[in-house]
N, C-alpha and C positions, 0 to 999 in steps of 0.2 A: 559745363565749365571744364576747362582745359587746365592743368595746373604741372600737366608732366607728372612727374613720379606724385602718387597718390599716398601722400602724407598730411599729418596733423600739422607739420611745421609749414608743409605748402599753401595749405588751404587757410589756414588760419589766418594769415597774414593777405593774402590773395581777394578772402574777406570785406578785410579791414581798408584795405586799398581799394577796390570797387566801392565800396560806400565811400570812402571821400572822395575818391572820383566823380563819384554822380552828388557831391556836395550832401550827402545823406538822405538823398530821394529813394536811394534801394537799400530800407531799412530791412531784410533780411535776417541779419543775424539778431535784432532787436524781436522779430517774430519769431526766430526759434528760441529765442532764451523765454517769448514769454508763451510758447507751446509748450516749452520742456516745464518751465514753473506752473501753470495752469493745468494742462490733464497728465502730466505726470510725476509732478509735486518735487519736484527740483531744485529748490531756491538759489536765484542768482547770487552768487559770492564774488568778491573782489577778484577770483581768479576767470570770472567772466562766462559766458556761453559754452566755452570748451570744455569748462570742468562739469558744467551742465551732461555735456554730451558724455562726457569720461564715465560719469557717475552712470549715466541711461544703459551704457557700453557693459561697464561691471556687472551691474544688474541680470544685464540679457546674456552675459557671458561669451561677445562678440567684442570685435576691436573697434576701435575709436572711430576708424572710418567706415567699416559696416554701421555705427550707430550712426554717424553722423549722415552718411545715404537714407537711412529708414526715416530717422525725423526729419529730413531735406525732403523726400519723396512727400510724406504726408502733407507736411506743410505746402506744396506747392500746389498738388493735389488739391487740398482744402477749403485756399484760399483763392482757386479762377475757379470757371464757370463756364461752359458754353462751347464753344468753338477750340477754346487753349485746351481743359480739361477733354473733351474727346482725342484731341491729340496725341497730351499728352499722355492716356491711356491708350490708345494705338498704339505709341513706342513704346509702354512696357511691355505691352503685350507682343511685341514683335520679338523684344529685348530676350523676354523671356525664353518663347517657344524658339528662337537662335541658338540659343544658349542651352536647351533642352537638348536641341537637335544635334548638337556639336559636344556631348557631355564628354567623348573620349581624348578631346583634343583645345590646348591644353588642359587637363584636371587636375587641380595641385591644390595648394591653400589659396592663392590670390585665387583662386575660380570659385573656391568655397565661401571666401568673404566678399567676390562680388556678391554672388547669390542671395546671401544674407542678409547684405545689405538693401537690398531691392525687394528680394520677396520674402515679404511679411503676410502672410498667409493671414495672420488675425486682423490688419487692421481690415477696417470694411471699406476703405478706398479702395483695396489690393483686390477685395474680396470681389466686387463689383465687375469686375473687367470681364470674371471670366463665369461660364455657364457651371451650374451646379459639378458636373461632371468634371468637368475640369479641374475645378476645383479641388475635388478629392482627388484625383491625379496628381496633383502640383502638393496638397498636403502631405501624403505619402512621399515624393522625392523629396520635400523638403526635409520631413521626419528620418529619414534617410541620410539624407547630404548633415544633418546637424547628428546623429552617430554616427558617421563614416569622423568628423572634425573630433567628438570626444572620444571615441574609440583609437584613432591615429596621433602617434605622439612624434610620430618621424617624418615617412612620405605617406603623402594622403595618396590615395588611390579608389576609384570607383568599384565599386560592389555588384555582383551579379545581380540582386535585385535592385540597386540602383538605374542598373542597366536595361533593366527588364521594367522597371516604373519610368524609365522615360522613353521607352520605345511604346507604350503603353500610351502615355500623354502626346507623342508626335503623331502617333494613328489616329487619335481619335481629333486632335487637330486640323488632322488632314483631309478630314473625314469631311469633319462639321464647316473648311472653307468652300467645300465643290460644292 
């Protein structure tokens, strides 16, 4: 989904628009309010699915759009099968180790809340993608990238071990494609 600047007031509405567009055949936003009220106990309120997301966002201590990527990601995840679901786990996986690869350039806050929002280390669709190994690699920088965010109240900036857990995570990458 393309929306330009990646905000709550773009997306929200952008939403709402593609569903009547498709005359409400891509009920979407109706499955994430009733993801976020079923396994994470969120009760839809007259201020609708976003304050869903606000509330999930507070919680995790991440912004509106990091929360709304994680429960987007799951949801999509969840709910195909087959053919779409390897795909779509090929692109994070690719998304990811990109994004590993490339940590020194740019690393700021939007590069910290893309992250965030995509890699959820806990849920087990995330978990799944990648080899044990890996795993613990990607837990470490993520443990990392989430103190480098609470630590930094100014500019964010990468960490000698940041730096050193994802030169860590590219090798063995690199390793495990040949």
């Amino acid at each position: 989904m393309y929306t330009g600047e990646e905000t709550k007031e773009r997306i929200v509405p952008f939403l709402d628009g593609y569903e009547i567009g498709t005359e409400n055949q891509c009920n979407f936003t109706l499955l994430l309010s009733k993801c976020l009220k079923d396994k994470y106990h969120y009760e839809y309120r007259a201020l609708g699915w976003p304050y869903q997301i606000e509330q999930f966002a507070k919680k995790r201590r991440i912004s509106w759009i990091a929360a709304f990527k994680r429960v987007s990601l799951e949801l999509l995840n969840e709910s195909h099968s087959g053919e779409f679901q390897q795909k779509f786990n090929d692109f994070i996986r690719k998304w990811t180790e990109s994004r590993v690869e490339n940590i020194k350039i740019p690393f700021g806050y939007g590069w910290v809340e893309n992250w965030l929002g995509i890699c959820d280390v806990k849920q087990d669709w995330f978990r799944k993608i990648w080899t044990k190994e890996e795993l613990k690699l990607l837990t470490q920088l993520n443990n990392e990238i989430q103190t480098i965010k609470k630590e930094c109240k100014e500019r964010i900036k990468p960490t000698d071990r940041l730096l050193v857990y994802a030169d860590n995570f590219v090798k063995h990458t690199r390793k495990n494609a040949t």
